[in-house]
FIGU-732058 format. One record per residue (C-alpha): residue number from 1; y, z, x. Coordinates in steps of 0.05 Angstrom, whole numbers. Layout:
@resi = NUM | yy = Y | zz = Z | xx = X
...
***
This chain:
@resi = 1 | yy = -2278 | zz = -1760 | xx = 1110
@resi = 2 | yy = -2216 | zz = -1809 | xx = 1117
@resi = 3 | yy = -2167 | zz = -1760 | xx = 1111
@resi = 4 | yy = -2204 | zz = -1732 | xx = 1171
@resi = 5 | yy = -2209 | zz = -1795 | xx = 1214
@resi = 6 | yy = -2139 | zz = -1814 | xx = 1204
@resi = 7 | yy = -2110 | zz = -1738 | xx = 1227
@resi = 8 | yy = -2155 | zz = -1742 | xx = 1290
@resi = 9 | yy = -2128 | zz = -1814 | xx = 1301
@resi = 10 | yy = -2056 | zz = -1781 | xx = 1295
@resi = 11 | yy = -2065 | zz = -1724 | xx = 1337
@resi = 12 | yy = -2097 | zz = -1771 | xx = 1392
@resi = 13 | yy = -2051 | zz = -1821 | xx = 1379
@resi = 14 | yy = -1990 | zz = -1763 | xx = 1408
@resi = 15 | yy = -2031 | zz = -1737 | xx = 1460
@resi = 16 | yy = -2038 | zz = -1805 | xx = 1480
@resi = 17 | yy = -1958 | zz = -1825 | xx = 1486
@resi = 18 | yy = -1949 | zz = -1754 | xx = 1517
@resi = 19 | yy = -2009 | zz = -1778 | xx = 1576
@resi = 20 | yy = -1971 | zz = -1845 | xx = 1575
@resi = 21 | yy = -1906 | zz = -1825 | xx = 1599
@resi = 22 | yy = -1921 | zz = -1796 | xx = 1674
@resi = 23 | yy = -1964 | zz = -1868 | xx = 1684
@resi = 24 | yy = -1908 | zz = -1914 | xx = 1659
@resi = 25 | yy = -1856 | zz = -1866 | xx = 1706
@resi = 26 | yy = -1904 | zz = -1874 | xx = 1765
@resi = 27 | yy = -1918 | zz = -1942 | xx = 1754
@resi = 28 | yy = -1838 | zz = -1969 | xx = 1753
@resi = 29 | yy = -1842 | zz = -1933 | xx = 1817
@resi = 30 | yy = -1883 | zz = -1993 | xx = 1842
@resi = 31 | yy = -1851 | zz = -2047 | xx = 1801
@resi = 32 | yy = -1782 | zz = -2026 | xx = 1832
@resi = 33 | yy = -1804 | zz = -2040 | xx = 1897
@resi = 34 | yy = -1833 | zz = -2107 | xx = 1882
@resi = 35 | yy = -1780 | zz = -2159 | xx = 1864
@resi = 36 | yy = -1813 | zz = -2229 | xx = 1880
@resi = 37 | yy = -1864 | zz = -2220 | xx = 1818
@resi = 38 | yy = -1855 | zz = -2249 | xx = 1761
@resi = 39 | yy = -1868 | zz = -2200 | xx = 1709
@resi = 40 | yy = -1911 | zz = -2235 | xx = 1648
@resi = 41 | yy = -1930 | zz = -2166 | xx = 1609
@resi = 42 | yy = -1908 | zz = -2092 | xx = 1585
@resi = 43 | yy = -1912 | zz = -2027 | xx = 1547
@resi = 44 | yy = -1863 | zz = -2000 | xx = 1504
@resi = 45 | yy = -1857 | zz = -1938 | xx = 1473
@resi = 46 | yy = -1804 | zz = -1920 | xx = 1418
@resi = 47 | yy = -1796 | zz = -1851 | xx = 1393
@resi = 48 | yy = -1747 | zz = -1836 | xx = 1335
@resi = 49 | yy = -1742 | zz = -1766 | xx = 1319
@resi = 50 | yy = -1674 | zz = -1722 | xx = 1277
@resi = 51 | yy = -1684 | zz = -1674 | xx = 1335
@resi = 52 | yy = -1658 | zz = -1705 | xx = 1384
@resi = 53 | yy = -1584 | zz = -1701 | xx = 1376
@resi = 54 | yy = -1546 | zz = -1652 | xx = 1340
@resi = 55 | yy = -1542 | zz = -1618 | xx = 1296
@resi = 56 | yy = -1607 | zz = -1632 | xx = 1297
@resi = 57 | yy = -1629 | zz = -1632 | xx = 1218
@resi = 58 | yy = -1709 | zz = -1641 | xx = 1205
@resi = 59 | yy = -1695 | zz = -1683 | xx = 1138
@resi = 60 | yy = -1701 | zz = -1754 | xx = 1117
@resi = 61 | yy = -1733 | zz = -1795 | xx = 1169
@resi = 62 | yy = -1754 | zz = -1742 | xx = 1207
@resi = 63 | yy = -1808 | zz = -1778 | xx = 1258
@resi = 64 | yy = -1828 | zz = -1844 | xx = 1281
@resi = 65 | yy = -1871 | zz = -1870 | xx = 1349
@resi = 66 | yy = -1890 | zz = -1939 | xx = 1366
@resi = 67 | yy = -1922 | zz = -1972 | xx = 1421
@resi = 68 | yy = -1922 | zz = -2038 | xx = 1433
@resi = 69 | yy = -1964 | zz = -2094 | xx = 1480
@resi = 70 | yy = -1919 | zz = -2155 | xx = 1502
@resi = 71 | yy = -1935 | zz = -2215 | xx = 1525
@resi = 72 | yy = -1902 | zz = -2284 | xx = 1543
@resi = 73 | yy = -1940 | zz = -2335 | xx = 1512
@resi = 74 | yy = -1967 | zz = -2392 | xx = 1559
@resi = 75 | yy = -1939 | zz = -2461 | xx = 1561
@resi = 76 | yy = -2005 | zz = -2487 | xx = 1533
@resi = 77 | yy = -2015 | zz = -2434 | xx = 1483
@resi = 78 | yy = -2010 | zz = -2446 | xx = 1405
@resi = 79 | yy = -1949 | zz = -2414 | xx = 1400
@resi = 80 | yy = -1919 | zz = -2439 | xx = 1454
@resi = 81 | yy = -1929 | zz = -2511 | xx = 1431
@resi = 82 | yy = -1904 | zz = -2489 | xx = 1353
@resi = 83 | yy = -1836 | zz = -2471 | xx = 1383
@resi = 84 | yy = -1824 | zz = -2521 | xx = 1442
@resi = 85 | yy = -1809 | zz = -2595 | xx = 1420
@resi = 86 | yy = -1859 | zz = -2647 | xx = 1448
@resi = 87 | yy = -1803 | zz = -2679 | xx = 1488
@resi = 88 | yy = -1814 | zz = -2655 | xx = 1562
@resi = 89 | yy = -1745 | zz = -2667 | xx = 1588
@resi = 90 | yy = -1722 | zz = -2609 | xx = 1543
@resi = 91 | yy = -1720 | zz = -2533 | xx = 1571
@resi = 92 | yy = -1776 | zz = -2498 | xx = 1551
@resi = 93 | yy = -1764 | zz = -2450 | xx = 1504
@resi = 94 | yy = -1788 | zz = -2377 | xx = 1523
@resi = 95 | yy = -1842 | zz = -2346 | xx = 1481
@resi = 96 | yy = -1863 | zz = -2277 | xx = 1467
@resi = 97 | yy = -1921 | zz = -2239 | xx = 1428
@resi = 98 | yy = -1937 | zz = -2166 | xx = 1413
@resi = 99 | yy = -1982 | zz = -2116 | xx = 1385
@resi = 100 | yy = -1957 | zz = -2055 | xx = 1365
@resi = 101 | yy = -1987 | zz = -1985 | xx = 1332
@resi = 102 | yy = -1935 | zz = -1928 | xx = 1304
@resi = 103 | yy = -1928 | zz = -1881 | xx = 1240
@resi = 104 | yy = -1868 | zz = -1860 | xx = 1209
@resi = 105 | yy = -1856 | zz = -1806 | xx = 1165
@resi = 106 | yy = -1805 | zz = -1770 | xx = 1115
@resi = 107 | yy = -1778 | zz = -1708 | xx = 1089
@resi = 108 | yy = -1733 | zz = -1687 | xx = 1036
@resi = 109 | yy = -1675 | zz = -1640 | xx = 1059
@resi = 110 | yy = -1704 | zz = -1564 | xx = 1054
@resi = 111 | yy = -1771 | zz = -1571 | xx = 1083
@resi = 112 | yy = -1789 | zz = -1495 | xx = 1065
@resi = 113 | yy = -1764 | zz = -1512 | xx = 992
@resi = 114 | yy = -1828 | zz = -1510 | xx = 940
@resi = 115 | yy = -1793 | zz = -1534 | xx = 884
@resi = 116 | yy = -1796 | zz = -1609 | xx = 878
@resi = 117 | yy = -1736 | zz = -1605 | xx = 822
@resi = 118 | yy = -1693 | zz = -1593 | xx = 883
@resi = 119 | yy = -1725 | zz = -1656 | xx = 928
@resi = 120 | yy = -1670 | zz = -1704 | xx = 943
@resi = 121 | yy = -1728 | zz = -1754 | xx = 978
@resi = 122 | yy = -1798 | zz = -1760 | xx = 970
@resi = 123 | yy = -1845 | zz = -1740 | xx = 1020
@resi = 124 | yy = -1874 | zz = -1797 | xx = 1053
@resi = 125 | yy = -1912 | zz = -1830 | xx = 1113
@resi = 126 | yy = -1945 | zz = -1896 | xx = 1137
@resi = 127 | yy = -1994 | zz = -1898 | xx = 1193
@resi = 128 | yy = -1989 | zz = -1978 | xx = 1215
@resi = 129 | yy = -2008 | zz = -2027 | xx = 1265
@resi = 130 | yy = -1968 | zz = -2104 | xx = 1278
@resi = 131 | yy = -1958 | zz = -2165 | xx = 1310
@resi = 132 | yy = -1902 | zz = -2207 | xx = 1321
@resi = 133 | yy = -1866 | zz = -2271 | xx = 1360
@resi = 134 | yy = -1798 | zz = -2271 | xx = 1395
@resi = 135 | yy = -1774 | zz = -2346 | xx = 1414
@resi = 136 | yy = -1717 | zz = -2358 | xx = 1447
@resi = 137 | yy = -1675 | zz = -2418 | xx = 1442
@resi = 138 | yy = -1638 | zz = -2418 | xx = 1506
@resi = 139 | yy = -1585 | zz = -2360 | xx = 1516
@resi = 140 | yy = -1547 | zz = -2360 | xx = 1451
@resi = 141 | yy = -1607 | zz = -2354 | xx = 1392
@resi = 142 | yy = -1667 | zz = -2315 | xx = 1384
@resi = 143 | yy = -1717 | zz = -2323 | xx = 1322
@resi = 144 | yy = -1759 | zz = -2264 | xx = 1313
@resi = 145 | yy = -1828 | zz = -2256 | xx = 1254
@resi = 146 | yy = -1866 | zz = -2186 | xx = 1256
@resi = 147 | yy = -1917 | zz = -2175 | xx = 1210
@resi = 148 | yy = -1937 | zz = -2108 | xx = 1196
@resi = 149 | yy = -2006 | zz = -2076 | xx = 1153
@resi = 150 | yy = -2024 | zz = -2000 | xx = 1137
@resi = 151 | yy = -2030 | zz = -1937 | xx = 1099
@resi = 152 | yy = -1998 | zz = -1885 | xx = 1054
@resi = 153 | yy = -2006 | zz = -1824 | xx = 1027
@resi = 154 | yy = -2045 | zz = -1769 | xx = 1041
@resi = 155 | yy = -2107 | zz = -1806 | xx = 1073
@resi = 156 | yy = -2062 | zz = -1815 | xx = 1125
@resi = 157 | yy = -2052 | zz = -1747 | xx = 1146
@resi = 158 | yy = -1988 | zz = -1741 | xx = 1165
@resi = 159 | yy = -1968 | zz = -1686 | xx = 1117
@resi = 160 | yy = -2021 | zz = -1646 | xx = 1151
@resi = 161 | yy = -1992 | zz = -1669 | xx = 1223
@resi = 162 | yy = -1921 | zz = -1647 | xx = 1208
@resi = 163 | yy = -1950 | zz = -1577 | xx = 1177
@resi = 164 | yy = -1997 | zz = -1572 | xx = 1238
@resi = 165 | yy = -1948 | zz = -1586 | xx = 1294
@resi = 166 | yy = -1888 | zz = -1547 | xx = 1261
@resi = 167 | yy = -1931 | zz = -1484 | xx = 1260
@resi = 168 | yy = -1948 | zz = -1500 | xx = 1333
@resi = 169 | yy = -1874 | zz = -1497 | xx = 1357
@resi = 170 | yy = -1849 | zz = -1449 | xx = 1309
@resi = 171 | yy = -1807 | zz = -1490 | xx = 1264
@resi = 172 | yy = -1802 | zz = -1485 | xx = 1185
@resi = 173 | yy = -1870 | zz = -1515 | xx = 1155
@resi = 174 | yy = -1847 | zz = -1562 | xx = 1102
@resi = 175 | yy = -1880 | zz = -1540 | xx = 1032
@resi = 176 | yy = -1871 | zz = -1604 | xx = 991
@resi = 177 | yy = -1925 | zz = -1658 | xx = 1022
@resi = 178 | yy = -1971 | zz = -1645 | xx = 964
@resi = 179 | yy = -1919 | zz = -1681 | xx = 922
@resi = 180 | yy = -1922 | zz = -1741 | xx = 966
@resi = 181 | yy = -1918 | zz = -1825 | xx = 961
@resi = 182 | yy = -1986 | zz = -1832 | xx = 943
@resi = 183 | yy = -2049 | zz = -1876 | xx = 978
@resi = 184 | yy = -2044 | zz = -1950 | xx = 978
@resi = 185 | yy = -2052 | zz = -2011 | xx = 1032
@resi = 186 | yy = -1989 | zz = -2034 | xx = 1057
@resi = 187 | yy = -1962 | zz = -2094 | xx = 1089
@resi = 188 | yy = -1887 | zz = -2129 | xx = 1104
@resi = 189 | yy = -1864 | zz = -2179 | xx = 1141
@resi = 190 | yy = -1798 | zz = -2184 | xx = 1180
@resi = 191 | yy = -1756 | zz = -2237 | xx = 1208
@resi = 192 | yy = -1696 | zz = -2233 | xx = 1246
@resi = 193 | yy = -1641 | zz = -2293 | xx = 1277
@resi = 194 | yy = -1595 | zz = -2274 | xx = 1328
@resi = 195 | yy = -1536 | zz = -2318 | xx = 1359
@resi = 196 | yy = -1492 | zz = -2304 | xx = 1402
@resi = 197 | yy = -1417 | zz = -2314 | xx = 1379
@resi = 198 | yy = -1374 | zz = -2288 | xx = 1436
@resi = 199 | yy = -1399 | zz = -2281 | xx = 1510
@resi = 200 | yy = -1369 | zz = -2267 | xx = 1566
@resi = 201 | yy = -1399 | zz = -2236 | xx = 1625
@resi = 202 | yy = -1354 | zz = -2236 | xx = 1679
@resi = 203 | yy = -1317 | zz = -2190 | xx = 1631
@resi = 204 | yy = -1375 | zz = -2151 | xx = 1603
@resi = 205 | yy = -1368 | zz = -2169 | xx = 1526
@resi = 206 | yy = -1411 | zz = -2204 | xx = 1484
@resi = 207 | yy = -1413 | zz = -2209 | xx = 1410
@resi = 208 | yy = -1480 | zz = -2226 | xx = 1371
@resi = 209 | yy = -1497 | zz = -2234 | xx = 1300
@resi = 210 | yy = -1561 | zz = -2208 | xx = 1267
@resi = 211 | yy = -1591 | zz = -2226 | xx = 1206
@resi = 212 | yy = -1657 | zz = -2201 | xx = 1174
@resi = 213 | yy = -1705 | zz = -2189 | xx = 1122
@resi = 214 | yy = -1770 | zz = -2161 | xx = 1102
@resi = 215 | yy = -1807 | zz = -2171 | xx = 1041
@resi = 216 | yy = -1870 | zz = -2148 | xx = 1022
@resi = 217 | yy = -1909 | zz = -2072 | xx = 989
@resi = 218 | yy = -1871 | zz = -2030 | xx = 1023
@resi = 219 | yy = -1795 | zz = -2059 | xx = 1048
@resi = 220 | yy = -1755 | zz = -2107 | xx = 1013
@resi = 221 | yy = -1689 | zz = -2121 | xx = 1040
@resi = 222 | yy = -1640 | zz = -2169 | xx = 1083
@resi = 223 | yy = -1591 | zz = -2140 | xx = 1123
@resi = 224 | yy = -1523 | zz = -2172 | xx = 1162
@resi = 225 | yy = -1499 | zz = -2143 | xx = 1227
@resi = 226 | yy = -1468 | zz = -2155 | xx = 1287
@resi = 227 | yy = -1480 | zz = -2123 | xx = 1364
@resi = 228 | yy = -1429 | zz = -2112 | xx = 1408
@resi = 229 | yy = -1449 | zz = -2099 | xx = 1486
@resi = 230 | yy = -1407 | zz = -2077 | xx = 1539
@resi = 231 | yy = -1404 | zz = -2070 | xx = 1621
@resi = 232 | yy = -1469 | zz = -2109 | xx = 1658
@resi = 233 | yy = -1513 | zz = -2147 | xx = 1617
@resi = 234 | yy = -1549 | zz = -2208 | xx = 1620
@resi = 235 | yy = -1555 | zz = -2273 | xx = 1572
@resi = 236 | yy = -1604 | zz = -2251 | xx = 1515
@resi = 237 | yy = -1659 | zz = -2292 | xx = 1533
@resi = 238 | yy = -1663 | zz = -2263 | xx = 1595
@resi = 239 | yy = -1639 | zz = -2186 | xx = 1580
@resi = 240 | yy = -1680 | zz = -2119 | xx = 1570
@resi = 241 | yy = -1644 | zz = -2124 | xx = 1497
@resi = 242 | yy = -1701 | zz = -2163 | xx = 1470
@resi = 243 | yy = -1745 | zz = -2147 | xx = 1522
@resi = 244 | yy = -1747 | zz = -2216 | xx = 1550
@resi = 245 | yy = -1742 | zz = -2204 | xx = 1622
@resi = 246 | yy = -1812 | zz = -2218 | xx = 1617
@resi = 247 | yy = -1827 | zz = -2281 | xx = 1652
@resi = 248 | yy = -1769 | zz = -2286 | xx = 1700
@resi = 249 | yy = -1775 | zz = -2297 | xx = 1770
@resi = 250 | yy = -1723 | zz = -2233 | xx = 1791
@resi = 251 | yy = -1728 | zz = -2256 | xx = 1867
@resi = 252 | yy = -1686 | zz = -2320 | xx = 1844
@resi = 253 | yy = -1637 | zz = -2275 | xx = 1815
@resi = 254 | yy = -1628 | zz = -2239 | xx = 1883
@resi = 255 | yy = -1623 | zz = -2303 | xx = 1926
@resi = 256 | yy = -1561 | zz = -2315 | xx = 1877
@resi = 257 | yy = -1529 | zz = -2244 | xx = 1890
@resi = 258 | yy = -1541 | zz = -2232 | xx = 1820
@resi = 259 | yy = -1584 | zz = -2155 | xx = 1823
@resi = 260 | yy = -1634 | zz = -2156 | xx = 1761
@resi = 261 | yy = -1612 | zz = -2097 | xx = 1736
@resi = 262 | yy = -1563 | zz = -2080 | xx = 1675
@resi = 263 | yy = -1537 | zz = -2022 | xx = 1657
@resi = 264 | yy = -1490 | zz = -2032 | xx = 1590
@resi = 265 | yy = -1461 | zz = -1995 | xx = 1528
@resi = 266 | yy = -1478 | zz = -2031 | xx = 1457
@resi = 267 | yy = -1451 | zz = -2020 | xx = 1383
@resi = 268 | yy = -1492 | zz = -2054 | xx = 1321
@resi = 269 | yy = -1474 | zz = -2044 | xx = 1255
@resi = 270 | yy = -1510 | zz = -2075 | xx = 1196
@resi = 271 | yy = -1502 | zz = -2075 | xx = 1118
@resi = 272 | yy = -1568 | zz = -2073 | xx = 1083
@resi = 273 | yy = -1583 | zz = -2099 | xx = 1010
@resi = 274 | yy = -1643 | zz = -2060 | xx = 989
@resi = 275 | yy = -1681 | zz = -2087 | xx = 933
@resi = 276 | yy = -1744 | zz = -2038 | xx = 941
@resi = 277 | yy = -1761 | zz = -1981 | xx = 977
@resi = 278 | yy = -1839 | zz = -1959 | xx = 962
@resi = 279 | yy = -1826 | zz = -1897 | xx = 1005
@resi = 280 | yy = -1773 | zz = -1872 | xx = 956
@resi = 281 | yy = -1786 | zz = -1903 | xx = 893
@resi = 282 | yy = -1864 | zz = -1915 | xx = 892
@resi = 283 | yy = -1912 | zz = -1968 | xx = 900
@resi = 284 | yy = -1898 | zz = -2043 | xx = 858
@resi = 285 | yy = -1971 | zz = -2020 | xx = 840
@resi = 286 | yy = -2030 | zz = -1984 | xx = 850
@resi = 287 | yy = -2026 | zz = -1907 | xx = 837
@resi = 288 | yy = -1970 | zz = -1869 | xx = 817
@resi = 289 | yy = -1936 | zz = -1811 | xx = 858
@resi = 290 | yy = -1916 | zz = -1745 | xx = 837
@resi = 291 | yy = -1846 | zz = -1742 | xx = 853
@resi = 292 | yy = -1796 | zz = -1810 | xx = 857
@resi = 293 | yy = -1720 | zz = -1815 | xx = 872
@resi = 294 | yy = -1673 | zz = -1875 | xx = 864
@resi = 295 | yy = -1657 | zz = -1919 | xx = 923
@resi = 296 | yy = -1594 | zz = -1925 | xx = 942
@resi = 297 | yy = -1581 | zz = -2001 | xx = 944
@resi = 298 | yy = -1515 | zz = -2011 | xx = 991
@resi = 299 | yy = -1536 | zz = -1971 | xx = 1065
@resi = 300 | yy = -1495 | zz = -1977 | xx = 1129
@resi = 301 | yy = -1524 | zz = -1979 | xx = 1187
@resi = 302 | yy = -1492 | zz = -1955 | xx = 1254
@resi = 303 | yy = -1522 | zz = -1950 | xx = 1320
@resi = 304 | yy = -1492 | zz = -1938 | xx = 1381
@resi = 305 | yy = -1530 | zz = -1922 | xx = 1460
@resi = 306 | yy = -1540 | zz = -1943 | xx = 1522
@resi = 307 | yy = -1585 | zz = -1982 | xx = 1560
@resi = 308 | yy = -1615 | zz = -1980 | xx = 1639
@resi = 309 | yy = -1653 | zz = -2044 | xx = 1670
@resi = 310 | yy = -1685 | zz = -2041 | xx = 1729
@resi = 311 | yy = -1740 | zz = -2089 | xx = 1760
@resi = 312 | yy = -1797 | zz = -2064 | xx = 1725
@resi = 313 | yy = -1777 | zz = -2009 | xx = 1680
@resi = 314 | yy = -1724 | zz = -1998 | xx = 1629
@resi = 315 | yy = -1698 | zz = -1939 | xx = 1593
@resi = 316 | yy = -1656 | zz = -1939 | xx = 1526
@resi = 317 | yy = -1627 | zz = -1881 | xx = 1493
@resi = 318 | yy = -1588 | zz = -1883 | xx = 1422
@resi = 319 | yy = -1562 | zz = -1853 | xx = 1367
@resi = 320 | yy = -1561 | zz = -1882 | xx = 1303
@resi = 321 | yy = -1520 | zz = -1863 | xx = 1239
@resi = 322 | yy = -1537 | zz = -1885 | xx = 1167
@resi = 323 | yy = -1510 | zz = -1874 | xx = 1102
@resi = 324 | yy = -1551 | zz = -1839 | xx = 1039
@resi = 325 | yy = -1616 | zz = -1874 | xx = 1030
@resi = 326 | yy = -1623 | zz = -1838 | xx = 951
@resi = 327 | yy = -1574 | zz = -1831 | xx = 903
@resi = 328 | yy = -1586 | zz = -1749 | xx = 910
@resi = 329 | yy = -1594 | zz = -1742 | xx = 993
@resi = 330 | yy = -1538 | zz = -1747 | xx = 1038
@resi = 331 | yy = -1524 | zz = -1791 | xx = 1101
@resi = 332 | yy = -1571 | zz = -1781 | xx = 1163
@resi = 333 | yy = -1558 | zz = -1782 | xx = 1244
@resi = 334 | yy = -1628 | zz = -1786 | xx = 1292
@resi = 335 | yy = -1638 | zz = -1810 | xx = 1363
@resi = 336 | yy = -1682 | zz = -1858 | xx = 1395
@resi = 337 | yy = -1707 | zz = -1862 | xx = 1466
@resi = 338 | yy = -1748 | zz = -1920 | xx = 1485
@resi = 339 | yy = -1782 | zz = -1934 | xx = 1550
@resi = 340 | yy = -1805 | zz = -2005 | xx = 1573
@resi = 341 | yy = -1858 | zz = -2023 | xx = 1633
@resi = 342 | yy = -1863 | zz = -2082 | xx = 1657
@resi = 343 | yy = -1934 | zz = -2113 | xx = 1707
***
């Protein structure tokens, strides 16, 4: 019975993002023409996917969709008060919240390959939901927390979504999902700092640091980066790059000559020190899985797209670039296009 309610919830979950995408197209259609409102809320949708840029190899992280809610956090609100300082002559510090729902799910390389001898990855999935906080500390730092709780293994029913919808469109049917990360309750939490080392807008380069970590069931790692965006972009507390043009008043930035949108290039590369992956080495505890491989601990992380602001919708597109997450697989490329609403 659960491994029935979660596949309908997956298979309703896509046909939702698919009915999504005409309303959040029709809808910046409106929002573009409206540049006096102050914008206070907005969708998101992320879609990973190995697909979409060449050469295109369905292996390792082969799918992942997310949609978040957004939404600045009032001046009275808890969280507002937990970040601002009682001292009212101080700028207010912006404030954002979320809720998001995605799954994400893995492959060895060979999907049609039976024999789990020859499995450089496990087969694995999560089907999750999250919150988080984004508070920015004027236009050089940003402190992030995103908590996340769900499900593995084959209650999920992502094995049986992959099979189903690669049978639909005629691609290979992966053979090895019987051999997956088994059932357990997940649950991680994230943090990330940003600050802003070098920028300079009037030249279009800026230089910003990133540091994270998760810890918890399923992810435990910290990671040090840096971001590097080019051409026309705006101060990070104020830029579709964390989605905090939320809460700005985009008329003021027209009575200034300054157009809300950005349209920029960006580069982020991050080193990540994993310490445990339950997706390739198994659950800390709880039931065991058929078939394990050894994390690689050392992963580079390269990402590189481009970015389009307007006043109430924004489109991202990138490609990211990551070295061998096993000791047996090999390095991975997969895309990401995002989409962002704002009302």
């Amino acid at each position: 019975m659960c491994i029935i309610s979660y596949k309908l919830y997956l298979v309703s979950f896509m046909r939702f993002f698919l009915a999504l995408l005409p309303v959040l197209f029709s809808t910046s259609l409106v929002f573009c023409q409206d540049k006096d409102k102050v914008y206070t809320k907005e969708f998101h949708l992320e879609v990973d996917n190995d697909a979409i840029v060449p050469p295109s190899l369905d292996r390792y992280y082969t799918s992942g969709i997310r949609l978040f809610y957004r939404k600045v956090a009032s001046e009275k609100s808890f969280l507002s008060k937990i970040f601002n300082s009682k001292d009212s002559t101080k700028t207010k510090r912006k404030v954002l919240y979320s809720f998001m729902l995605g799954h994400q799910f893995y492959t060895p390389e060979g999907l049609e390959n039976s024999d789990v001898s020859l499995f450089d990855r496990p087969y694995a999935g999560w089907v999750y939901g999250g919150t988080g906080v984004n508070a920015f500390y004027g236009s050089r730092f940003r402190l992030a927390f995103d908590f996340d709780l769900g499900f593995t293994g084959p209650s999920t029913g992502v094995g049986d979504l992959q099979e189903w919808y690669h049978e639909v469109l005629n691609f290979p049917v992966p053979r090895g999902w019987d051999f997956q990360i088994q059932n357990a309750i997940v649950s991680n939490l994230k943090s990330e700092l940003n600050y802003v080392l070098l920028s300079k807008q009037d030249d279009g380069i800026e230089l910003i640091s990133n540091t994270s970590f998760q810890f918890g069931t399923l992810f435990n790692n910290i990671r040090q980066g840096a971001t590097l965006r080019l051409i026309n972009f705006k101060p990070i507390d104020k830029s579709i790059f964390y989605h905090s043009r939320l809460g700005e008043g985009l008329s003021k930035s027209l009575k200034k000559n300054k157009p809300p949108r950005e349209v920029y290039l960006f580069y982020t590369y991050a080193y990540e020190r994993v310490f445990h992956n339950s997706l390739i080495e198994g659950h800390i505890w709880g039931e065991s899985s058929p078939h394990l491989e050894t994390t690689e601990p050392n992963i580079h992380h390269h990402r590189v797209g481009i970015a389009f602001g307007g006043v109430g919708v924004d489109w991202h597109f990138s490609v990211h670039r990551n070295s061998p997450e096993t000791t047996e697989a090999e390095g991975q490329t997969y895309g990401t296009v995002e989409i962002i609403a704002r009302f």
